[in-house]
N, C-alpha and C positions, 0 to 999 in steps of 0.2 A: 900289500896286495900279494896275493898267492899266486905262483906260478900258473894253475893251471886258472885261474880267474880272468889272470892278464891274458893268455893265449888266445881264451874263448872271446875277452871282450875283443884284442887283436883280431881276430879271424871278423868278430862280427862287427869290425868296422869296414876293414880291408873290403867284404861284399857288400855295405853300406852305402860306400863312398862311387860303388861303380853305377850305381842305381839299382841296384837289387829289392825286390819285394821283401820287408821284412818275414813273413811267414816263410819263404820259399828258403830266406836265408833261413830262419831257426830250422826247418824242415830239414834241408842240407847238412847241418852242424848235427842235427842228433840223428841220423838216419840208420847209424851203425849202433842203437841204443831197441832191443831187442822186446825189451818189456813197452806196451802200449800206453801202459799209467804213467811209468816213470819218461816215456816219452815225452807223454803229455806235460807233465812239470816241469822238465825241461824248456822246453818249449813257452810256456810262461816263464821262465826265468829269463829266458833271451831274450822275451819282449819286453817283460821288466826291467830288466838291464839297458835295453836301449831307450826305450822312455826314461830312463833315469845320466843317459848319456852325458848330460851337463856337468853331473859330480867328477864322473871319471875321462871323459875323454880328453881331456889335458895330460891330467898324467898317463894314461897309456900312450901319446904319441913322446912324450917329454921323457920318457923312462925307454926309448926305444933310439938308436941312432939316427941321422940325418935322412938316412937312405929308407926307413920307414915313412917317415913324411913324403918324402920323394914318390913314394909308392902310392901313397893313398892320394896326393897329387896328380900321380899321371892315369891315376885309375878314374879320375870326377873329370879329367880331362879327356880320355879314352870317351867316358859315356855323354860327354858335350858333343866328340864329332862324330859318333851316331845320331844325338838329334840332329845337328846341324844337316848330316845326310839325308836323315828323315824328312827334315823340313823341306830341303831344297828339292825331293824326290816327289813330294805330295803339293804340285804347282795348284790344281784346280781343289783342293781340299782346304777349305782354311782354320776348319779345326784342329788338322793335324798340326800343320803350320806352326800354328798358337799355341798347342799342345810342347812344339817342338821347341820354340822361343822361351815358353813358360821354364821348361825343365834345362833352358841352360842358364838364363839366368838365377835359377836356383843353384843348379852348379857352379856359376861362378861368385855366389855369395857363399857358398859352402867355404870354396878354397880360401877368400878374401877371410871368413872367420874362423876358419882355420890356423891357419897363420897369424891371425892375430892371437887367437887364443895360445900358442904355442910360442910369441912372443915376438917372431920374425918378423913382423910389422909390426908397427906400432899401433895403438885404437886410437883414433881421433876421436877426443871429447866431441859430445854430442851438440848440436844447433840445430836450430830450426830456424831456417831464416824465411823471411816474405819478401820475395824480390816476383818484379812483373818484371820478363824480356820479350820484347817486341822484335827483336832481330830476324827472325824466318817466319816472321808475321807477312800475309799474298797484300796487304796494305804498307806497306813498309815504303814505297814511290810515295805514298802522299804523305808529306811531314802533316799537314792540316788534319786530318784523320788520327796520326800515332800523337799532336800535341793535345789532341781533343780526348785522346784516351787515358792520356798519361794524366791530364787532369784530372777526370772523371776519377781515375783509381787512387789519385790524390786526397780526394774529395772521399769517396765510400773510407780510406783509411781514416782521415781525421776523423768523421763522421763514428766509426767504431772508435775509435779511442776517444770521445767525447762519453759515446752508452757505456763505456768499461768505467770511468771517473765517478760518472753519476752513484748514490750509494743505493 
């Protein structure tokens, strides 16, 4: 990868990570580029580049010291306690709310896959398990109710795994 390739992918992660609009970022990056065409291609090439983000974004945090991660860390953390302000500012709106909840936990599985990608946690292999918890269930006082359920769910289980056997 070429110096000036890694910069650019660097720069358009760094405004990525903060929640930045990708057009506003490529806009930003080529602003001081004079010709309107060769703008314009530019500008395709950032968005190409970041749609194709999966090939390279390993290596450009992994070819950069600790303190680059650090960075683009506290910049997805920065734009989490703007939403979280947003949300808690917008009481009687509950799309902003939602809107605001939405976009941190996006940011908090960025940094979670983050870090895994770049190796500092591990990936836990995948599962999918089916469990029913009844614990914060407003029925939870009547054991006769949560034993009637827990059968019931006993029951719809076997019941699929009887039609899966069938050929």
């Amino acid at each position: 990868m070429n110096a000036e390739l890694l910069s650019r992918r660097e720069t358009l992660l760094r405004y990525m990570v903060k929640g930045s609009k990708l057009q506003v970022v490529a806009e930003e990056m080529t602003k001081d580029i004079s010709d309107l065409v060769e703008r314009e291609k530019q500008i395709a090439v950032i968005r190409r580049d970041w749609n194709n983000r999966e090939r390279w974004i390993e290596n450009v945090v992994r070819l950069q010291n600790s303190s680059f991660l650090a960075e683009l860390i506290a910049g997805m953390n920065e734009a989490m306690k703007h939403c979280w302000i947003e949300g808690l500012r917008e009481k009687n709106n509950a799309s902003v709310r939602v809107a605001a909840l939405r976009s941190i936990i996006m940011g908090e599985s960025r940094v979670g896959l983050l870090l895994m990608k770049v190796g500092v946690i591990q990936v836990a292999p995948q599962q999918i398990e089916s469990t029913v918890t009844l614990a914060e269930l407003p029925f939870e006082g009547d054991p006769e109710l949560k034993k009637a359920l827990l059968a019931e769910t006993e029951r719809q289980r076997l019941e699929k795994e009887k039609q899966n056997v069938k050929p």
